[in-house]
MOPAC internal coordinates of N, CA, C and O (Angstrom, degrees):
PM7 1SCF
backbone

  N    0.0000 0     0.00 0     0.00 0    0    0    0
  C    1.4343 1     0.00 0     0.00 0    1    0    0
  C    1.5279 1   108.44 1     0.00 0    2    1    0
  O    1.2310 1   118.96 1   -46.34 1    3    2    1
  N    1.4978 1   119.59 1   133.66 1    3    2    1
  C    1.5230 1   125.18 1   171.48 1    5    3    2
  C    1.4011 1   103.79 1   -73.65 1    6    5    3
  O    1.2310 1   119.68 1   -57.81 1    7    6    5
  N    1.3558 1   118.21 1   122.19 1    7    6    5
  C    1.6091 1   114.08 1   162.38 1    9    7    6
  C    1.8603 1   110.58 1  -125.00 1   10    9    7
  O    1.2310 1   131.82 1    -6.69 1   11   10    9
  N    1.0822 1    94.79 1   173.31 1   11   10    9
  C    1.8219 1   100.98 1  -177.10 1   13   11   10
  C    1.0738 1   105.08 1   -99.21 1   14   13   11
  O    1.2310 1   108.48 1   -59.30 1   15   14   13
  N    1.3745 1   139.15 1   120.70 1   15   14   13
  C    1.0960 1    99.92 1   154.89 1   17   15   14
  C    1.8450 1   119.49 1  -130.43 1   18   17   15
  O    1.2310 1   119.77 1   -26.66 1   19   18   17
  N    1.1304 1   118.04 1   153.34 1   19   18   17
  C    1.7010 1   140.31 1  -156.18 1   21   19   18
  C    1.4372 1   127.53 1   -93.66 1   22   21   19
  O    1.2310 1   110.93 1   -60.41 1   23   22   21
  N    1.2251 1   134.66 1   119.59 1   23   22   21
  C    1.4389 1   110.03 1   179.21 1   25   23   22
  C    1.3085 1    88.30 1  -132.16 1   26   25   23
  O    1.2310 1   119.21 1   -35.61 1   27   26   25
  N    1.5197 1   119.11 1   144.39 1   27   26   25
  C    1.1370 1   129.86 1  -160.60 1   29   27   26
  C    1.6987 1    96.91 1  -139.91 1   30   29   27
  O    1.2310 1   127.82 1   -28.24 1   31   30   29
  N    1.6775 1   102.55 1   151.76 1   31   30   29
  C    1.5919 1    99.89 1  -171.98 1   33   31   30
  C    1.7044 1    79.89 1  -144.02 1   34   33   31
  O    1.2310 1   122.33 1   -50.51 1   35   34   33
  N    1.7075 1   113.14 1   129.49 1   35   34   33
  C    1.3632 1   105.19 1   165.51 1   37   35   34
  C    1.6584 1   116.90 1    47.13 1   38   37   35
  O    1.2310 1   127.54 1  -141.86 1   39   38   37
  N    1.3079 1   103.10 1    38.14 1   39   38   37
  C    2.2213 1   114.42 1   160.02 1   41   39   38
  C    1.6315 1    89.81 1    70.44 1   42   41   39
  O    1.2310 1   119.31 1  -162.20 1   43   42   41
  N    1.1997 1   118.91 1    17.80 1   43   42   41
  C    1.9298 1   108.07 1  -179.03 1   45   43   42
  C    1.5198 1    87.66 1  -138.83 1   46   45   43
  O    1.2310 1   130.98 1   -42.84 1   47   46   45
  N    1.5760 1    96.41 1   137.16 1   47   46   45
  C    1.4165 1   124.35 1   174.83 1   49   47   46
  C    1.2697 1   110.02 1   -73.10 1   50   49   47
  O    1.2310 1   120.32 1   -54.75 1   51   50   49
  N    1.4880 1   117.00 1   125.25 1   51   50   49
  C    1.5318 1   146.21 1   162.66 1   53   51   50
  C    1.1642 1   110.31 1   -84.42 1   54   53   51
  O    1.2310 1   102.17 1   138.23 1   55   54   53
  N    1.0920 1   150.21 1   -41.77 1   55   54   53
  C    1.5166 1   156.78 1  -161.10 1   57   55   54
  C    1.6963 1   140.05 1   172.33 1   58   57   55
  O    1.2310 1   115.20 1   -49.80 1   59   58   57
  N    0.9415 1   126.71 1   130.20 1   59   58   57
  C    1.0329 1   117.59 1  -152.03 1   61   59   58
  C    1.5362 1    92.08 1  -163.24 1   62   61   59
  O    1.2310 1   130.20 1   -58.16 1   63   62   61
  N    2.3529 1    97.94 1   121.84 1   63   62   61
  C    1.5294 1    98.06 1  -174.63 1   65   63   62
  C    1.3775 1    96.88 1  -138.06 1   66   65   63
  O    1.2310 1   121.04 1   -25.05 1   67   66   65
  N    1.2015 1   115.62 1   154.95 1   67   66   65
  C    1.7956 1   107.85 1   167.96 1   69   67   66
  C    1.0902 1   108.95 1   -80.36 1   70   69   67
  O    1.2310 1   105.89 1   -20.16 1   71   70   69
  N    1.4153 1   143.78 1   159.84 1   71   70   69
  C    0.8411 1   144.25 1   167.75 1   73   71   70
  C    1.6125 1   135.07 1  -138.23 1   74   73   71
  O    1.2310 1   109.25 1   -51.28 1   75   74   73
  N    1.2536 1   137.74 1   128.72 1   75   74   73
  C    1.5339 1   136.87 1   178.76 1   77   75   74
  C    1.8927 1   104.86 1   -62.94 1   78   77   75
  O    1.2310 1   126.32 1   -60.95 1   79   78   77
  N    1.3605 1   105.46 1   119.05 1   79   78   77
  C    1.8012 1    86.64 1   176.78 1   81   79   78
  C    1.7729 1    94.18 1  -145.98 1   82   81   79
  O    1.2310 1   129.31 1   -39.63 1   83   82   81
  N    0.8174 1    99.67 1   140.37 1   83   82   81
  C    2.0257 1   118.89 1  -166.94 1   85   83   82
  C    1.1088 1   108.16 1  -135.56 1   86   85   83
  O    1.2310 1   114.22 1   142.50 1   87   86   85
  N    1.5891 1   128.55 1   -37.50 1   87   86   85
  C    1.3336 1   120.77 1   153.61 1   89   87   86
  C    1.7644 1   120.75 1  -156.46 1   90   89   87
  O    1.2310 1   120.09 1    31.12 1   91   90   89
  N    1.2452 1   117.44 1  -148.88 1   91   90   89
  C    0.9901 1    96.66 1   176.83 1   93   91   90
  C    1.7840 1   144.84 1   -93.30 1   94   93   91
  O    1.2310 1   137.20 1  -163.01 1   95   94   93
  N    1.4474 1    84.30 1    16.99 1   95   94   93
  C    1.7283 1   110.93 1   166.14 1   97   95   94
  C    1.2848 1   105.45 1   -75.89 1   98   97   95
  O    1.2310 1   120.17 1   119.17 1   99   98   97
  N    1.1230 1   117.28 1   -60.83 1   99   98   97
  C    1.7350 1   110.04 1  -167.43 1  101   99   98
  C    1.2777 1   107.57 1   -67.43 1  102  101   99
  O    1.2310 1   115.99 1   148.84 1  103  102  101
  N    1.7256 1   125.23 1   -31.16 1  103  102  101
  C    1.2552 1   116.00 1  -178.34 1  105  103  102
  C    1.3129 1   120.62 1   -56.40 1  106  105  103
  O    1.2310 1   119.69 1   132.57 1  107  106  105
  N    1.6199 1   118.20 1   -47.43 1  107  106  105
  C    1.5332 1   136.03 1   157.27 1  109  107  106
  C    1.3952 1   112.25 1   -22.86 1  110  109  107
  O    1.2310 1   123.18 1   119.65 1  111  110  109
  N    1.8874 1   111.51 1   -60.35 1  111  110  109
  C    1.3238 1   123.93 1   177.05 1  113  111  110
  C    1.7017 1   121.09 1   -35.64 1  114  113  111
  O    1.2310 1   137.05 1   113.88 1  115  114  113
  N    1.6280 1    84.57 1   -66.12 1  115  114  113
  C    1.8613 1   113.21 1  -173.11 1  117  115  114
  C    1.7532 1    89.16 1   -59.62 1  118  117  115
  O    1.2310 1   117.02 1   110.68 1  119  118  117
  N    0.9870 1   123.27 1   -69.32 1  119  118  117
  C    1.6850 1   131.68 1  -165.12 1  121  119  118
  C    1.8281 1   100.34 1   -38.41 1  122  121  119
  O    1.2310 1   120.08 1   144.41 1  123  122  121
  N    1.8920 1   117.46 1   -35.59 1  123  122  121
  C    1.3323 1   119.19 1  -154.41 1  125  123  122
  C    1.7237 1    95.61 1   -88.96 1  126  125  123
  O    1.2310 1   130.47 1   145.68 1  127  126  125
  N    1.6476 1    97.41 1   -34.32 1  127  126  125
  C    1.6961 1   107.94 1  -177.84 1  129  127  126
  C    1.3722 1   109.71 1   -37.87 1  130  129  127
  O    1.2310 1   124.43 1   121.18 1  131  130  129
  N    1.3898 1   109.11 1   -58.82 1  131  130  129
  C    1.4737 1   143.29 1  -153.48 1  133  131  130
  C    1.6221 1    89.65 1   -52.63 1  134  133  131
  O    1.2310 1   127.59 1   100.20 1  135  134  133
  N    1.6946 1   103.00 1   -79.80 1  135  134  133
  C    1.6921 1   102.29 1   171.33 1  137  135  134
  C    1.1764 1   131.52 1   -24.81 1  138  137  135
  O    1.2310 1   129.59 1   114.01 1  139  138  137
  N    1.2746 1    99.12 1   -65.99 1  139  138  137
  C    1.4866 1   106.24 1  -179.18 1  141  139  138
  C    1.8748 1   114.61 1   -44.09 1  142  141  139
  O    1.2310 1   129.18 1   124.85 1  143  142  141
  N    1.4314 1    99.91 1   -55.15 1  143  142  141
  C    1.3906 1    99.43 1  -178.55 1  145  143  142
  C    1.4087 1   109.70 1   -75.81 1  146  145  143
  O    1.2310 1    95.59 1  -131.01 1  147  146  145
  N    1.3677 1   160.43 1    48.99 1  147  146  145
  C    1.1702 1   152.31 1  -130.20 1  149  147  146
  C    2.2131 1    72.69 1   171.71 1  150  149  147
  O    1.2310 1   127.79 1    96.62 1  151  150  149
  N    0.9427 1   102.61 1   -83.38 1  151  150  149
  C    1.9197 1   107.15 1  -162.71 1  153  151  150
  C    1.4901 1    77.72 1   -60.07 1  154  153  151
  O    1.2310 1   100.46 1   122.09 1  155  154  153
  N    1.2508 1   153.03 1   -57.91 1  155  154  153
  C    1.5747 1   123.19 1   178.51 1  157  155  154
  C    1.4247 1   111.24 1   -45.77 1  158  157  155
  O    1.2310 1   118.85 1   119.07 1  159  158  157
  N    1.1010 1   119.80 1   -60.93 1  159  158  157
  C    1.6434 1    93.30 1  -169.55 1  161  159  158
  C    1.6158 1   154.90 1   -82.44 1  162  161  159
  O    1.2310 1   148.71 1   176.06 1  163  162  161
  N    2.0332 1    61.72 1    -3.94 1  163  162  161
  C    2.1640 1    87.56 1   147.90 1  165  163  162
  C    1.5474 1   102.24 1   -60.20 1  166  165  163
  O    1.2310 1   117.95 1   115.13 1  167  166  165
  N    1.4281 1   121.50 1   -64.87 1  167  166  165
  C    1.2318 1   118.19 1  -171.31 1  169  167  166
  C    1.4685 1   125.95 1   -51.60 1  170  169  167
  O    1.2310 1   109.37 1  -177.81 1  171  170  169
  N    0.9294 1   137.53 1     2.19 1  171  170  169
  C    1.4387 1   137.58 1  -154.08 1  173  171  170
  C    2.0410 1    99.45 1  -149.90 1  174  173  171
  O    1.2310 1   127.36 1   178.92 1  175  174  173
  N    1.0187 1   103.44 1    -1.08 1  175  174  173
  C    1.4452 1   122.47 1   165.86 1  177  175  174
  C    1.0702 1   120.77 1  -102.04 1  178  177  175
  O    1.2310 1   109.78 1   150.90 1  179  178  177
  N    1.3084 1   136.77 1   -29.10 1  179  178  177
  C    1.4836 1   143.37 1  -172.95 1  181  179  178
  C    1.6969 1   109.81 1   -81.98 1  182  181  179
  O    1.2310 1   127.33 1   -36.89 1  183  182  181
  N    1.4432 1   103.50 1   143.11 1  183  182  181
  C    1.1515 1   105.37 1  -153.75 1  185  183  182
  C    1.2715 1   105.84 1  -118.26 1  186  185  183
  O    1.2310 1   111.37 1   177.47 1  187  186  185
  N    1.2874 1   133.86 1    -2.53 1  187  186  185
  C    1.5236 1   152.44 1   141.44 1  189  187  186
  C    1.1796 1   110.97 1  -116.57 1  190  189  187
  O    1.2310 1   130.54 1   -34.80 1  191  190  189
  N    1.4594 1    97.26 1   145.20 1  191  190  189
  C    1.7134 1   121.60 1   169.49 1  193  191  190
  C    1.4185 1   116.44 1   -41.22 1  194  193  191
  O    1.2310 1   131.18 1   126.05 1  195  194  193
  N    1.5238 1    96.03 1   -53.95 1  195  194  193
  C    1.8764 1   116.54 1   162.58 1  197  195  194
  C    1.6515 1   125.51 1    -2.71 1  198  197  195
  O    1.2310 1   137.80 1   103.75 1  199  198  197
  N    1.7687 1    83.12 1   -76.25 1  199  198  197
  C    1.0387 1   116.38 1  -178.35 1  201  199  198
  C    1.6733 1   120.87 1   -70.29 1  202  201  199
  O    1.2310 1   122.05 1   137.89 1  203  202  201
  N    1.3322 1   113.68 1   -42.11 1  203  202  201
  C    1.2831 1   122.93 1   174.71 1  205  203  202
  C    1.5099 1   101.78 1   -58.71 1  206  205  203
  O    1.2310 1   115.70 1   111.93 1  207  206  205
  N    1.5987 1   125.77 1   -68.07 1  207  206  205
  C    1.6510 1   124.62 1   169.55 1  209  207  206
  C    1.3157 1   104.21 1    -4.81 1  210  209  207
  O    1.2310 1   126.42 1   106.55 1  211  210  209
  N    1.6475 1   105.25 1   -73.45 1  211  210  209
  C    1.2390 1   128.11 1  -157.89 1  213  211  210
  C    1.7423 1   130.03 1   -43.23 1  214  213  211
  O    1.2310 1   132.25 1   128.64 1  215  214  213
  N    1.7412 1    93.95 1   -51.36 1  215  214  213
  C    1.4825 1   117.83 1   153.51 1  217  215  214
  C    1.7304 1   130.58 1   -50.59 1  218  217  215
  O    1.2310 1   131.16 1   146.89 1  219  218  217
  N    1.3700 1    96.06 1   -33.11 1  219  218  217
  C    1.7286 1   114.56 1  -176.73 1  221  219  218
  C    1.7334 1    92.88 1   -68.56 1  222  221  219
  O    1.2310 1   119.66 1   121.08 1  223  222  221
  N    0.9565 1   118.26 1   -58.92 1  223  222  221
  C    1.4085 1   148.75 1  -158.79 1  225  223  222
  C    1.6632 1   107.24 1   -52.91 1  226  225  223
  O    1.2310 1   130.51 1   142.14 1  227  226  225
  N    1.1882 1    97.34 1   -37.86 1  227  226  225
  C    1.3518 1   103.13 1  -146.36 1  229  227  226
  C    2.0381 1   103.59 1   -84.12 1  230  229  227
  O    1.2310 1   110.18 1   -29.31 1  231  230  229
  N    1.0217 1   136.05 1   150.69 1  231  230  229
  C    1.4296 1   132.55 1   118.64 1  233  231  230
  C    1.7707 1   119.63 1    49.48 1  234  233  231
  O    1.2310 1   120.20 1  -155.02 1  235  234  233
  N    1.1238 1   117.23 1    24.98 1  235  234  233
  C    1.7575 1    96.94 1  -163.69 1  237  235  234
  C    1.3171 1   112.91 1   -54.29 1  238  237  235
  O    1.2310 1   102.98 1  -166.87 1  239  238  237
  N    1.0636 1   148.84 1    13.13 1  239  238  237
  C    1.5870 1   140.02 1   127.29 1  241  239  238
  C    1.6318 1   126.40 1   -52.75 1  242  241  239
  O    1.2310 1   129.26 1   137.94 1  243  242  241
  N    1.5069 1    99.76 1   -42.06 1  243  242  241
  C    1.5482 1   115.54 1   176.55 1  245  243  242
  C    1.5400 1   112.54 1   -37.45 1  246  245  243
  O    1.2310 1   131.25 1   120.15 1  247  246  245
  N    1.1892 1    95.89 1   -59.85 1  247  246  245
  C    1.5500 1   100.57 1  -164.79 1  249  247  246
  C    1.7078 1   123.60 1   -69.30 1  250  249  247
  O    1.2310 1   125.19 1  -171.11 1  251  250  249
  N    1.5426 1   107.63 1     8.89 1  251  250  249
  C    1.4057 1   125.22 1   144.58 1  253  251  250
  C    0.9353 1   140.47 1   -95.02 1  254  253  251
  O    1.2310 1   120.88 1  -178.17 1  255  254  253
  N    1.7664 1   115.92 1     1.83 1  255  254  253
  C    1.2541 1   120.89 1   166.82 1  257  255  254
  C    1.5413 1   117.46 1   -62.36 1  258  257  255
  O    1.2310 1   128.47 1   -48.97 1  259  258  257
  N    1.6148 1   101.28 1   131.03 1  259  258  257
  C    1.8128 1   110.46 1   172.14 1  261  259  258
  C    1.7406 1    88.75 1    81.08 1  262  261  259
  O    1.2310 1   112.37 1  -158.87 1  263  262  261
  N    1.1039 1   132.01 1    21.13 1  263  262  261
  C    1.6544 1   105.44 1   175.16 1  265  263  262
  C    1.6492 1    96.12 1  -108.71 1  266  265  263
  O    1.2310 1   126.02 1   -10.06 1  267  266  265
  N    1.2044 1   106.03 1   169.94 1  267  266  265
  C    1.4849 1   121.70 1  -171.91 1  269  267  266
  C    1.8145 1   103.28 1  -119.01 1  270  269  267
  O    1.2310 1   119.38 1   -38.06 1  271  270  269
  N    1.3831 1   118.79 1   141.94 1  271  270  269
  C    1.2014 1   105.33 1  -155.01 1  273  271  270
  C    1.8417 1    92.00 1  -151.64 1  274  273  271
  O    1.2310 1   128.83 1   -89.04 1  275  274  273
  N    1.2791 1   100.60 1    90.96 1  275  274  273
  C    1.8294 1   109.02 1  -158.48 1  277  275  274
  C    2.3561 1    93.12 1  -103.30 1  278  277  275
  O    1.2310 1   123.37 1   -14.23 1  279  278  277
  N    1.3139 1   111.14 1   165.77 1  279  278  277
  C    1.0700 1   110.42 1   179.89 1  281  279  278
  C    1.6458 1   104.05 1  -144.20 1  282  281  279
  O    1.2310 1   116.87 1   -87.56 1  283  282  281
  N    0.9178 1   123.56 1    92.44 1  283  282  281
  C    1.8674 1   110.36 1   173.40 1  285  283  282
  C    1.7845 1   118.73 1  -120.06 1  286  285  283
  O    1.2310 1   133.82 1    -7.18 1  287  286  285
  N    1.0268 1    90.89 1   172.82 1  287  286  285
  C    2.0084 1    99.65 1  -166.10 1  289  287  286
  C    1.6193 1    85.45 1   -61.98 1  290  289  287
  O    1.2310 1   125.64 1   -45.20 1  291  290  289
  N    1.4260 1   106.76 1   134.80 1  291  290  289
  C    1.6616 1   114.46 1   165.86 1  293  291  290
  C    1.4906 1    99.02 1  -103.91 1  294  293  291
  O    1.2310 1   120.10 1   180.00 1  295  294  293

């Protein structure tokens, strides 16, 4: 089944991918995609090195705090 799925921070869209999901491997997969592309575009947004360190550094749970994380049939 194709589903969407959304992560939302404060009612504004963070990301949003379609996805192939059949069970609960690929969901894991699609769920890891999502991350991955999400900590890229911290990376490619940061505007000092500083700051980038800083992000590397930090919490990788953190950076889901307050996000909203919805899944429906695409």
């Amino acid at each position: 089944m194709k589903v969407k799925l959304r992560i939302t921070r404060a009612g504004g869209s963070v990301f949003e991918g379609i996805y192939d999901v059949t069970d609960p491997e690929n969901f894991g997969r699609a769920c890891a995609d999502a991350w991955g592309k999400l900590k890229q575009q911290q990376i490619e947004t940061e505007t000092s090195i500083g700051a980038l360190i800083a992000h590397l550094e930090e919490d990788p749970l953190g950076g889901l705090s307050g996000v909203q994380i919805t899944v429906e049939q695409a």
